[in-house]
Backbone bond lengths (Angstrom), bond angles and torsions (degrees), N, CA, C in turn:
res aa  C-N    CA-C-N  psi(-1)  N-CA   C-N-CA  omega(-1)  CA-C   N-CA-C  phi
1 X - - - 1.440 - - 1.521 107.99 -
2 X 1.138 102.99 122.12 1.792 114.09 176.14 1.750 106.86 -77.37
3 X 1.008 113.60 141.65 1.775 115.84 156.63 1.416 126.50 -42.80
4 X 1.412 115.86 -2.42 1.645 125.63 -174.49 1.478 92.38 -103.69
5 X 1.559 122.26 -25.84 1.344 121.30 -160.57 2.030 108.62 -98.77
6 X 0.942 92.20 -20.40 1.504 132.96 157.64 1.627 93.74 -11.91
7 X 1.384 144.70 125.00 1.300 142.93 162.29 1.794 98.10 -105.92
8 X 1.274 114.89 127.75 1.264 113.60 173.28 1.843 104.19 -137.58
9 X 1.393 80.42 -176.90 2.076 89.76 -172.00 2.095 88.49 -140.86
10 X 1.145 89.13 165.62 1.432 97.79 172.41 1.343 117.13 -120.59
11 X 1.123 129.57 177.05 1.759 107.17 166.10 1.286 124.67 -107.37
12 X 1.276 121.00 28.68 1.375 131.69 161.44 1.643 107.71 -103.32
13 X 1.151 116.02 -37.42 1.391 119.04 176.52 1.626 130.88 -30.45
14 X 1.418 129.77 103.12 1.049 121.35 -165.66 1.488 141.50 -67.99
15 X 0.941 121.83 115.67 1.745 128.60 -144.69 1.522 102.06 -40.07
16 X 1.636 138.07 -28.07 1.017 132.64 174.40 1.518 120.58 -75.99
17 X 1.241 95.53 -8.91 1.924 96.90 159.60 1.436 114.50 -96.45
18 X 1.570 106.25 -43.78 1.472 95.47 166.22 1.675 144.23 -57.94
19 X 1.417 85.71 -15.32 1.993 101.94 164.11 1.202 105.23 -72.28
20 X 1.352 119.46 -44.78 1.580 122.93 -147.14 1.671 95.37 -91.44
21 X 1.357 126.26 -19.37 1.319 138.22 179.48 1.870 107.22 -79.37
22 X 1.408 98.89 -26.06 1.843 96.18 -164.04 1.747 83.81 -97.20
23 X 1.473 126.18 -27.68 1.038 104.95 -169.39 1.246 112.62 -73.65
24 X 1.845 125.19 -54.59 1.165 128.85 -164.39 1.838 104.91 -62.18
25 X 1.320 117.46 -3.01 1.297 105.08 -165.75 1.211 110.40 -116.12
26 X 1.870 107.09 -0.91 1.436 117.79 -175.58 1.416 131.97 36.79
27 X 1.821 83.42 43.58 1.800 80.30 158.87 1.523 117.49 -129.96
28 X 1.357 118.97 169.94 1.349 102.18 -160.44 1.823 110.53 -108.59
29 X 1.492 113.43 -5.08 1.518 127.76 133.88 1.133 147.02 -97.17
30 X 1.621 138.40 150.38 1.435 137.31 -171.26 1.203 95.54 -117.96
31 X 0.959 158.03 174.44 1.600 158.24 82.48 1.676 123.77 -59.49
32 X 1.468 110.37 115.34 1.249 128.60 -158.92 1.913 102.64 -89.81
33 X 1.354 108.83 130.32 1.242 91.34 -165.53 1.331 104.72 -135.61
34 X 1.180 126.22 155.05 1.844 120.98 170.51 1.566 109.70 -132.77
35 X 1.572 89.06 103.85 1.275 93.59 -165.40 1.181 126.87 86.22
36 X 1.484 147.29 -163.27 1.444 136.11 141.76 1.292 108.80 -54.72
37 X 1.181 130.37 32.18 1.632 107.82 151.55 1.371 118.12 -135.58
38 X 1.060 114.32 142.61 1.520 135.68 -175.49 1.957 105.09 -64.08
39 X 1.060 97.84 101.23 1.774 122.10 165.10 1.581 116.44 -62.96
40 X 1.486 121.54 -51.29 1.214 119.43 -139.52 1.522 115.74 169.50
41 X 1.013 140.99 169.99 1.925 155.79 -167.27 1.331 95.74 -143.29
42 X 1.435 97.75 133.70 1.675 102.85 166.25 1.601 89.56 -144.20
43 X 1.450 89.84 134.83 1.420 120.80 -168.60 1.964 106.00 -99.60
44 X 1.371 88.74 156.69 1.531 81.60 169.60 1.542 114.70 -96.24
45 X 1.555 124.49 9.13 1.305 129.81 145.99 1.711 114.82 -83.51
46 X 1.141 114.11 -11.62 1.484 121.01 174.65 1.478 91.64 -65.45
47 X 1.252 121.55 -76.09 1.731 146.89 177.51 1.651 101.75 -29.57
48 X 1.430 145.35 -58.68 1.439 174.26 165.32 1.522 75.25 -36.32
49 X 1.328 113.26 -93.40 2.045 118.58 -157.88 1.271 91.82 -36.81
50 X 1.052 110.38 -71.61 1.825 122.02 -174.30 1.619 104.45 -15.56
51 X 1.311 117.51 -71.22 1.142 115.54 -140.29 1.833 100.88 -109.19
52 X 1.354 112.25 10.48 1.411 124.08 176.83 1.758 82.61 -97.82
53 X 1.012 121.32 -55.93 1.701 112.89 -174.08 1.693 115.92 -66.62
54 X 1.011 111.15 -30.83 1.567 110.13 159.24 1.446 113.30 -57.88
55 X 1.246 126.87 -65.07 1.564 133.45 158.67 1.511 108.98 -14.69
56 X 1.250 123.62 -68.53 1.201 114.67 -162.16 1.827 103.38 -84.95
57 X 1.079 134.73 -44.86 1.608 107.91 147.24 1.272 160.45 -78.61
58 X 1.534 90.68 41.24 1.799 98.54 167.54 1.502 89.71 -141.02
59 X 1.511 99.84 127.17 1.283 121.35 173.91 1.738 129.75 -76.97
60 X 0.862 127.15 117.12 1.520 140.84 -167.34 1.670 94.43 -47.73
61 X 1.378 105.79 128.36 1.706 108.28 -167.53 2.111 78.06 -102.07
62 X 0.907 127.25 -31.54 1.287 118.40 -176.61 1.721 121.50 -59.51
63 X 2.067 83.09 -22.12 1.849 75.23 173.25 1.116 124.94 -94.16
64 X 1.546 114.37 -18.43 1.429 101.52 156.87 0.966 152.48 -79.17
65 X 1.652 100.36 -4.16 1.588 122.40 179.94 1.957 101.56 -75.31
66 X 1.056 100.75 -36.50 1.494 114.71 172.82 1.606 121.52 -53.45
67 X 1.438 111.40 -59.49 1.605 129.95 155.33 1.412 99.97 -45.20
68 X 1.209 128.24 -96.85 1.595 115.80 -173.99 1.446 129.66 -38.93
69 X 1.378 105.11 -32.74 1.709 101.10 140.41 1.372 146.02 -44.04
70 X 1.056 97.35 -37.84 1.603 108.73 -159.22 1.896 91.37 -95.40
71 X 1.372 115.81 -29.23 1.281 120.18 -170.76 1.913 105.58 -82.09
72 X 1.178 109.27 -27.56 1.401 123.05 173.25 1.177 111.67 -62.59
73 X 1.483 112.17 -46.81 1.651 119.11 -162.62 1.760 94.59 -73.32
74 X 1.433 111.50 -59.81 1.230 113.94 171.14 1.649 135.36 -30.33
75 X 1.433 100.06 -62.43 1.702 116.78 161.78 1.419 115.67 -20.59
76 X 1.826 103.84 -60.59 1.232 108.63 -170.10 1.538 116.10 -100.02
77 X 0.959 118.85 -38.54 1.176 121.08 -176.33 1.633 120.28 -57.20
78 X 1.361 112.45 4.77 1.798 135.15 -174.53 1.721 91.69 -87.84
79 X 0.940 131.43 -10.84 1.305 123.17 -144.12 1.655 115.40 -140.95
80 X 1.480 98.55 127.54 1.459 112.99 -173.63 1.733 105.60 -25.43
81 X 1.071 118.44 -66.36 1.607 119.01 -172.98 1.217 110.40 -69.08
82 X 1.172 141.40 6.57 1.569 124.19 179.01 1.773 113.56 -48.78
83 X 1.442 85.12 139.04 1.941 93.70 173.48 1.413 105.10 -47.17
84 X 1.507 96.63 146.57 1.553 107.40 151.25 1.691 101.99 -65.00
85 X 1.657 100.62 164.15 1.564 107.78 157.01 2.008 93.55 56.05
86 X 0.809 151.09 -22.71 1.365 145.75 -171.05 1.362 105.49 -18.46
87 X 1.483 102.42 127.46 1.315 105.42 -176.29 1.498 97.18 -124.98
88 X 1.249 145.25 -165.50 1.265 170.22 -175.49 1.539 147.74 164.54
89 X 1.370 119.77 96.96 1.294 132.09 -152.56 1.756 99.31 -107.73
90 X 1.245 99.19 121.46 1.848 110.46 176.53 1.481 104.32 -95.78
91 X 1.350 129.78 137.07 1.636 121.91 141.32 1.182 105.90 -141.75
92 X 1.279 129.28 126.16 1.281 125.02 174.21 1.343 125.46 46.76
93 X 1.772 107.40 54.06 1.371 117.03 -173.23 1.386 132.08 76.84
94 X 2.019 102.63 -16.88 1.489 105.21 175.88 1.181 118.90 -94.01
95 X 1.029 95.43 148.50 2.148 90.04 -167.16 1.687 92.92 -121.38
96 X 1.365 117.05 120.65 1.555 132.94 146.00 1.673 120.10 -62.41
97 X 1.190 122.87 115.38 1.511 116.20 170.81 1.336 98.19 -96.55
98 X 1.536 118.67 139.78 1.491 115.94 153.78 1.640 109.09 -132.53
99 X 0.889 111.27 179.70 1.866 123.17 169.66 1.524 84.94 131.62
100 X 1.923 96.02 -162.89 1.764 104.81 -176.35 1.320 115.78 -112.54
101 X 1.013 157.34 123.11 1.480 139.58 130.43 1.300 142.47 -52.94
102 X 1.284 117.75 137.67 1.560 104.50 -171.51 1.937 100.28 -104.31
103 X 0.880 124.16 6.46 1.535 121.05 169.91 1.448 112.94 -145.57
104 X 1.196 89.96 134.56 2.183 90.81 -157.03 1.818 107.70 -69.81
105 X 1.582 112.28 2.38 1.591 112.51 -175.64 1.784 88.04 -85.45
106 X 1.277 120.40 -32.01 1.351 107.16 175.09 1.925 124.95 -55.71
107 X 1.168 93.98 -26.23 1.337 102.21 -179.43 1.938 108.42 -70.89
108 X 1.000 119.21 -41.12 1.149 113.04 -170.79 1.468 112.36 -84.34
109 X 1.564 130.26 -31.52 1.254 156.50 155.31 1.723 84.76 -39.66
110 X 1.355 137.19 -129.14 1.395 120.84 148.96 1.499 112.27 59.75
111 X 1.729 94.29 -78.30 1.604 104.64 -169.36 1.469 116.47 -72.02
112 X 0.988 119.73 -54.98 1.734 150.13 162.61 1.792 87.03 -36.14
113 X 1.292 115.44 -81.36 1.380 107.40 -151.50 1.720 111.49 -64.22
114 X 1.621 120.85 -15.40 1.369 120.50 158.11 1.390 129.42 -70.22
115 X 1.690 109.59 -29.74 1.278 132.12 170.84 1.679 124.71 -53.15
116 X 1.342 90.09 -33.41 1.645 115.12 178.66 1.328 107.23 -82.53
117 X 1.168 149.97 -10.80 1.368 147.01 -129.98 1.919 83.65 -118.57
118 X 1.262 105.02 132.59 1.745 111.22 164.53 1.643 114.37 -47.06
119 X 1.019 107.43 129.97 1.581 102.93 159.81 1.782 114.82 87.67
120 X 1.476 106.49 4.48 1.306 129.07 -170.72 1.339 109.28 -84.32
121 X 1.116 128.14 114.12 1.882 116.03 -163.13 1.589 102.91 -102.59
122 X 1.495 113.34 -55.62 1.098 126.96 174.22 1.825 127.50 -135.74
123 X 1.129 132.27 148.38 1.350 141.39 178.93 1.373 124.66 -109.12
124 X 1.590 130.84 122.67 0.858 132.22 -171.30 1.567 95.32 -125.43
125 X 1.518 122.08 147.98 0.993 150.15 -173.17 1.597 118.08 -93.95
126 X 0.862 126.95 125.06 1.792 114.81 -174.99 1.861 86.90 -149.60
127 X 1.145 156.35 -21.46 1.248 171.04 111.49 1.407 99.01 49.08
128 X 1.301 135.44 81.19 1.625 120.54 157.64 1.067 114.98 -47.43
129 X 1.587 120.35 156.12 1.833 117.35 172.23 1.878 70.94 -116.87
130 X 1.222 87.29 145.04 1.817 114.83 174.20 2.026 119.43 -116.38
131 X 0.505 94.87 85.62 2.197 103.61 -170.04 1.484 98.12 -75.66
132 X 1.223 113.07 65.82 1.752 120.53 139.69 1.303 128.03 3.24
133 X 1.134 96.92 -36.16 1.997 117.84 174.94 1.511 103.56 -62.13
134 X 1.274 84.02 -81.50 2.142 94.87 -170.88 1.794 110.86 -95.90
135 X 1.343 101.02 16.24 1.125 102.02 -177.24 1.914 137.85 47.65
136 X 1.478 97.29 10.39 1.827 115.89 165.15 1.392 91.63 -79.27
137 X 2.066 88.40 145.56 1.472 104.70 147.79 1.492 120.89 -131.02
138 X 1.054 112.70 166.27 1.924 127.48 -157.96 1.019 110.58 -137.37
139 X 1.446 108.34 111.76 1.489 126.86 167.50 1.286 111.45 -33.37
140 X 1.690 109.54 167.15 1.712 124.10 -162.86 1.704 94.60 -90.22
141 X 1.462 125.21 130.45 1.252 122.86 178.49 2.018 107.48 -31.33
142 X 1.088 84.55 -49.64 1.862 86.36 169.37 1.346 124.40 -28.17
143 X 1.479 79.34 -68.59 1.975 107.57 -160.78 1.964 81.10 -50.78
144 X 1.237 116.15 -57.01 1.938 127.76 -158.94 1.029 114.02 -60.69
145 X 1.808 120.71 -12.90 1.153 109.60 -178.00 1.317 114.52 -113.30
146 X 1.669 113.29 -6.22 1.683 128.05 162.50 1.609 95.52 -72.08
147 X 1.213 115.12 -28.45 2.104 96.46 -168.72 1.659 92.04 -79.00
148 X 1.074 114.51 -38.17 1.284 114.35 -172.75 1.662 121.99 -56.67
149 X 1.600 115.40 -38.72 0.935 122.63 172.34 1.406 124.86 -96.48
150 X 1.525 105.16 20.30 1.929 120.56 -167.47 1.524 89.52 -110.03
């Protein structure tokens, strides 16, 4: 191996080139260099620690979106008025209610009892009211005022 053939890394070099550099070149060391001089080895178990220790400090936003789910569904679902069909959608703390109601105090009861829930940032309404009478149902003031402005 000549010095031209030489695979090196620098230490500014950004670790997503340096993956993409150890992979396409299939080796499983770099030598990190500044300048003509040799800095350092980065291993592809160097790369492994790296990114097993990142793992364990960043917390899964899916599991808490899940927990505040599960605590939403719970909240309401204890309770004489719970929606038909009740649905509940988490992302990033926002919680979607859907299903139907047949009396519009259920809808806000609903709102309140998701509102209360830990970790609950914001509430969106998707809630049909359903009239038993004439048998129509009517979108969530929400849902009526996105068609309105769509």
């Amino acid at each position: 191996m000549t010095r031209d053939d030489l695979i090196t890394a620098t230490e500014d070099m950004p670790l997503e080139e340096l993956v993409r550099l150890m992979g396409r070149q299939n080796v499983n060391r770099v030598p990190v260099v500044r300048g003509d001089k040799l800095v350092g080895i980065v291993t592809r178990t160097d790369l492994l620690r790296a990114v097993a220790s990142l793992a364990r400090d960043v917390p899964d936003p899916t599991a808490d979106d899940d927990h505040i789910r599960s605590r939403v569904i719970a909240s309401v679902e204890k309770n004489e008025w719970q929606p038909i069909q009740f649905g509940v959608t988490v992302r990033d703390g926002i919680v979607h209610l859907s299903g139907m109601i047949t009396d519009e105090r259920f809808r806000q009861a609903a709102i309140v009892a998701a509102e209360n829930v830990s970790g609950v940032k914001q509430v969106h309404d998707h809630l049909y009211f359903f009239d038993a009478m004439s048998g129509l149902s009517f979108r969530s003031p929400e849902d009526e005022g996105w068609a309105k402005a769509g």
